[in-house]
MMTF fields as JSON, N, C-alpha, C and O atoms, coordinates in Angstrom:
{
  "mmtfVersion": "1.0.0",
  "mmtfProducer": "UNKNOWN",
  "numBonds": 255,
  "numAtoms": 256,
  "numGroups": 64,
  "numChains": 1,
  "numModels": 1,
  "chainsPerModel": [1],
  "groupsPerChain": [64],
  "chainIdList": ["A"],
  "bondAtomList": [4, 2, 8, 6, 12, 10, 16, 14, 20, 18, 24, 22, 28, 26, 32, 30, 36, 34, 40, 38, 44, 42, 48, 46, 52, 50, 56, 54, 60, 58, 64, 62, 68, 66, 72, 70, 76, 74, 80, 78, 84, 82, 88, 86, 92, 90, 96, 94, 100, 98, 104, 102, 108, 106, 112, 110, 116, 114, 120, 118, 124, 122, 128, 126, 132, 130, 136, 134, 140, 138, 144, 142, 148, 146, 152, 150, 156, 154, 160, 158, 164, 162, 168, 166, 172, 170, 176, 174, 180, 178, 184, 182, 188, 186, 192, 190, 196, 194, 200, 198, 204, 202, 208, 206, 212, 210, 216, 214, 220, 218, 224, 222, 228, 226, 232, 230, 236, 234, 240, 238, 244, 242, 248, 246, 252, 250],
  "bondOrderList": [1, 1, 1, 1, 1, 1, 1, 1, 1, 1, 1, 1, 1, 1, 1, 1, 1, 1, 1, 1, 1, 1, 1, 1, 1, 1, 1, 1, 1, 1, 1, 1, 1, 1, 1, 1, 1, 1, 1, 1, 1, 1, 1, 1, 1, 1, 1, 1, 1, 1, 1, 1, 1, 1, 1, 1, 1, 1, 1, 1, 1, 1, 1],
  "groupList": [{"groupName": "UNK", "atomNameList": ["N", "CA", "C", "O"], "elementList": ["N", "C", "C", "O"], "formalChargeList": [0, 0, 0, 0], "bondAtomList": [1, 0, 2, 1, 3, 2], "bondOrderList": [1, 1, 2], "singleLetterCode": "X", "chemCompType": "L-PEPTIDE LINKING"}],
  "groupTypeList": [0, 0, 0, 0, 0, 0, 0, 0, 0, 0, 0, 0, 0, 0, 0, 0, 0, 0, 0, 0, 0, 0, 0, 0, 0, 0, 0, 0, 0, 0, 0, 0, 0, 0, 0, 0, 0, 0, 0, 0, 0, 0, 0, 0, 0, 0, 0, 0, 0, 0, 0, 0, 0, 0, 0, 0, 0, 0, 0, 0, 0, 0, 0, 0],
  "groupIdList": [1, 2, 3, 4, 5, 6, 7, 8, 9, 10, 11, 12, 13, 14, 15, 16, 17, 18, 19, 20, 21, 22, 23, 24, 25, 26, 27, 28, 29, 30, 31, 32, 33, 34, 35, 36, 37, 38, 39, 40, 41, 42, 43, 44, 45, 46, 47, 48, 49, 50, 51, 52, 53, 54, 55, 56, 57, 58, 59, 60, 61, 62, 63, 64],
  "secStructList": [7, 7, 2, 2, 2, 2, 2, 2, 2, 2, 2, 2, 2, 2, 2, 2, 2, 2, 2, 2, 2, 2, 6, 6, 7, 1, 7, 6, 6, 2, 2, 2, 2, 2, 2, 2, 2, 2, 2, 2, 2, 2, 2, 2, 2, 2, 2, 2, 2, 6, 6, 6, 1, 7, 7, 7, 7, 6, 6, 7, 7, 7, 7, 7],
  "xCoordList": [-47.581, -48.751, -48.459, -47.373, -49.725, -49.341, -49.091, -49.199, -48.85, -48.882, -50.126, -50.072, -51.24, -52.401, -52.773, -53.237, -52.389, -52.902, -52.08, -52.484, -51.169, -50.491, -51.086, -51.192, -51.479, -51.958, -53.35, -53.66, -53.975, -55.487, -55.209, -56.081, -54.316, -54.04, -53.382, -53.448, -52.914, -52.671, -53.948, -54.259, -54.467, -55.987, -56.369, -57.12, -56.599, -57.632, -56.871, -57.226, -55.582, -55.5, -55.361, -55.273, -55.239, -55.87, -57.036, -57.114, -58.0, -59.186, -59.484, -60.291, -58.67, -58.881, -58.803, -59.354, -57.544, -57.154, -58.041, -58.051, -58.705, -59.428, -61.026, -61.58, -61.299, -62.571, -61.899, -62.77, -61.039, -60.25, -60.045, -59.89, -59.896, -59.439, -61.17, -61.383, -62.46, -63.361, -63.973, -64.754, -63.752, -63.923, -64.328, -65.263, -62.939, -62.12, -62.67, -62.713, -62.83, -63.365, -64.299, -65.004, -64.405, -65.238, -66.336, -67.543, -65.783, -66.901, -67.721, -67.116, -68.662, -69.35, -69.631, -70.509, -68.79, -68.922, -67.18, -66.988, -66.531, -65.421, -65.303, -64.322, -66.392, -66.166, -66.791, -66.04, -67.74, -68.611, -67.388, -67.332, -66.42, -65.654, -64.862, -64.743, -64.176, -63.891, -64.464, -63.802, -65.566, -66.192, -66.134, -65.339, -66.753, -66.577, -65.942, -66.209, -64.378, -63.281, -62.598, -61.891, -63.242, -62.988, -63.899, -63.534, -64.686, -65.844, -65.464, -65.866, -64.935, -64.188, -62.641, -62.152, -61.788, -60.95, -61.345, -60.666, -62.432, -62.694, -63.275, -63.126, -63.873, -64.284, -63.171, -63.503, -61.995, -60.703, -60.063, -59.33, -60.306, -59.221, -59.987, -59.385, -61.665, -62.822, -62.044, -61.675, -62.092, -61.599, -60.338, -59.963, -59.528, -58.111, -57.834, -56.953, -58.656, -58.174, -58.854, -58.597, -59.941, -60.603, -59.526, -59.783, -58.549, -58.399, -57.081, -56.219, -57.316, -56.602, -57.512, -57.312, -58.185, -58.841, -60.349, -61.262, -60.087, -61.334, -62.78, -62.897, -63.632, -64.967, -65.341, -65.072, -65.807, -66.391, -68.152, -68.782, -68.721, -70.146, -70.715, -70.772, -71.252, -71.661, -72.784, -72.86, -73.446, -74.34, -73.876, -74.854, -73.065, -72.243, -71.426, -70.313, -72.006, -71.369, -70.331, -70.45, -69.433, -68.287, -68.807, -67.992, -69.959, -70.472, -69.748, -69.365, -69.449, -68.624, -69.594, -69.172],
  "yCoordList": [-73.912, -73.246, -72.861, -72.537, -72.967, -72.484, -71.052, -70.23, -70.662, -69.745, -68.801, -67.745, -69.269, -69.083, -68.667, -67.641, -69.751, -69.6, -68.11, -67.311, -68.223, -67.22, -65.888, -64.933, -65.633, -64.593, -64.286, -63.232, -65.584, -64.719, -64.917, -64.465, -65.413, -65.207, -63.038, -62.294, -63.085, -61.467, -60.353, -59.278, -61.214, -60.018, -60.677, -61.217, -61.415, -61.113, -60.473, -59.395, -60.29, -59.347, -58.414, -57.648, -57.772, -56.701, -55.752, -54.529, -56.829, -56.782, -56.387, -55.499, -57.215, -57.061, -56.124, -55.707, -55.388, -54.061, -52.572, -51.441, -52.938, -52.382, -52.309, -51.228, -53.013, -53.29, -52.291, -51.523, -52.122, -51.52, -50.67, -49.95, -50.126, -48.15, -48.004, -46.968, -48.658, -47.969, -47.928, -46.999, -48.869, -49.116, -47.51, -46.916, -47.275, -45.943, -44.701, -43.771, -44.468, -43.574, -43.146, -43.83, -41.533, -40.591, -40.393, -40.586, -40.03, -40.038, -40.495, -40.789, -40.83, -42.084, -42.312, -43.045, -41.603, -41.859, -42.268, -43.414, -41.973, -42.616, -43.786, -44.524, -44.038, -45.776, -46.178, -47.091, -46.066, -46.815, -47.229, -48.359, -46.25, -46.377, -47.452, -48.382, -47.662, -48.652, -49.776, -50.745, -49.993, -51.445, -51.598, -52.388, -51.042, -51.707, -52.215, -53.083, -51.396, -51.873, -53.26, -54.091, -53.081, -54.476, -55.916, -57.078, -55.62, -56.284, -56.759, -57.804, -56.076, -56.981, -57.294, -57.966, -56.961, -57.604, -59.459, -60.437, -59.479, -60.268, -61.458, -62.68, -60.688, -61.739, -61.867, -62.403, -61.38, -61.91, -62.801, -63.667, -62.63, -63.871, -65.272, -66.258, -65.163, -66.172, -67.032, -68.176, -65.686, -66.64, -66.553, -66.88, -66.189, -66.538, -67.741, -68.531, -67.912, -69.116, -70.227, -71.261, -70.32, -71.33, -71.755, -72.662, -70.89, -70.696, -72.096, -72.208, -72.988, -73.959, -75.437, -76.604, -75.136, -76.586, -76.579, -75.756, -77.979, -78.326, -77.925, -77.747, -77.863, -77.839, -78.82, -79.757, -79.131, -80.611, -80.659, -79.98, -81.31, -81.459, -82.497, -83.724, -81.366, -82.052, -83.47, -84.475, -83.266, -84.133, -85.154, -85.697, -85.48, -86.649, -87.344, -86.9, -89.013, -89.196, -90.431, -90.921, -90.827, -91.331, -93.189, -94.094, -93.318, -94.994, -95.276, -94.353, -96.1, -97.646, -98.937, -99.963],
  "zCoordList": [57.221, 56.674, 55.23, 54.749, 54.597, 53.055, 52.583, 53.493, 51.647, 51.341, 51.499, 52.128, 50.881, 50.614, 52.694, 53.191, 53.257, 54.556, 55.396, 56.24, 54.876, 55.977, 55.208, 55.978, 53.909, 52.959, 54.091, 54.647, 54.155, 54.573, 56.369, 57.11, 56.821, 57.841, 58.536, 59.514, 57.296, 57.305, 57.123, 57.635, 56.14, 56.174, 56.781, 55.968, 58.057, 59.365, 59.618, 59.141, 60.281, 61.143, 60.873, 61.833, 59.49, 59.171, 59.302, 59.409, 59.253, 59.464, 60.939, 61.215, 62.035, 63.464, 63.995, 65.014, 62.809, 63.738, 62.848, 63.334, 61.521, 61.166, 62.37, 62.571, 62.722, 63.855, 64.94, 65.349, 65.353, 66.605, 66.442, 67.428, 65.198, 64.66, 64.772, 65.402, 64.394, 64.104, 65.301, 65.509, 66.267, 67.706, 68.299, 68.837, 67.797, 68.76, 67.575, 68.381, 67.09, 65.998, 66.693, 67.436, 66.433, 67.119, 65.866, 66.007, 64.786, 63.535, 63.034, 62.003, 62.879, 62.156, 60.772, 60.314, 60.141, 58.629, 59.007, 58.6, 59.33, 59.48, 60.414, 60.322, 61.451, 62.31, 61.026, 60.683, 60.052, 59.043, 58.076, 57.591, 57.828, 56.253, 56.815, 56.017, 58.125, 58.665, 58.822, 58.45, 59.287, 59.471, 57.943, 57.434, 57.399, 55.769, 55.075, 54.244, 55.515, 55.348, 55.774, 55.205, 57.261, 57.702, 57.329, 57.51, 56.98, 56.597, 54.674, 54.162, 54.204, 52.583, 52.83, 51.922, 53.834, 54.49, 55.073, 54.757, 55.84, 56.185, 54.99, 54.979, 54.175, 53.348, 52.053, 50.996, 52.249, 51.354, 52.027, 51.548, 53.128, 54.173, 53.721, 53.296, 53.918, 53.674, 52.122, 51.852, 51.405, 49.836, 49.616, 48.49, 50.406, 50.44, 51.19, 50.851, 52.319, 52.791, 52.359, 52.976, 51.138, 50.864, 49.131, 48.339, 49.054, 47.625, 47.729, 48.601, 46.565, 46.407, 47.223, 46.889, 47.97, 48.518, 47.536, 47.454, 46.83, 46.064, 46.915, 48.127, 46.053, 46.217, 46.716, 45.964, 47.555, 48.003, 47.917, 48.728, 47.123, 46.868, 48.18, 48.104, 49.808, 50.556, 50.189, 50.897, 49.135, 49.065, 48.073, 47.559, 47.75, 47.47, 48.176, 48.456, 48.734, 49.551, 49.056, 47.933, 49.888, 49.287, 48.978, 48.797, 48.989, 48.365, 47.528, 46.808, 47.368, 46.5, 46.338, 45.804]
}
């Protein structure tokens, strides 16, 4: 695995166990500060694990 992969492989499970503290959270401005938390966790893993693989333009197809 790459670098890049095992990076956003760590913020999910960051993220997982962020979902699981807010799970259990009695507060709700504190289960909220959590999901939120987990919720830009989740979307660093998204662009951590997309980071280094080209863009691929679905609507270009590979014709010759």
């Amino acid at each position: 695995m790459s670098a890049a992969g095992e990076r956003a492989q760590k913020i999910r499970a960051r993220a997982q166990d962020l979902e699981q503290a807010a799970e259990r959270a009695t507060d709700p401005a504190e289960r909220q500060r959590l999901k939120d938390k987990a919720r830009q966790f989740r979307e660093q893993s998204e662009h951590e694990g997309t980071a280094g693989t080209p863009d691929v333009d679905p609507m270009v197809s590979s014709r010759r």
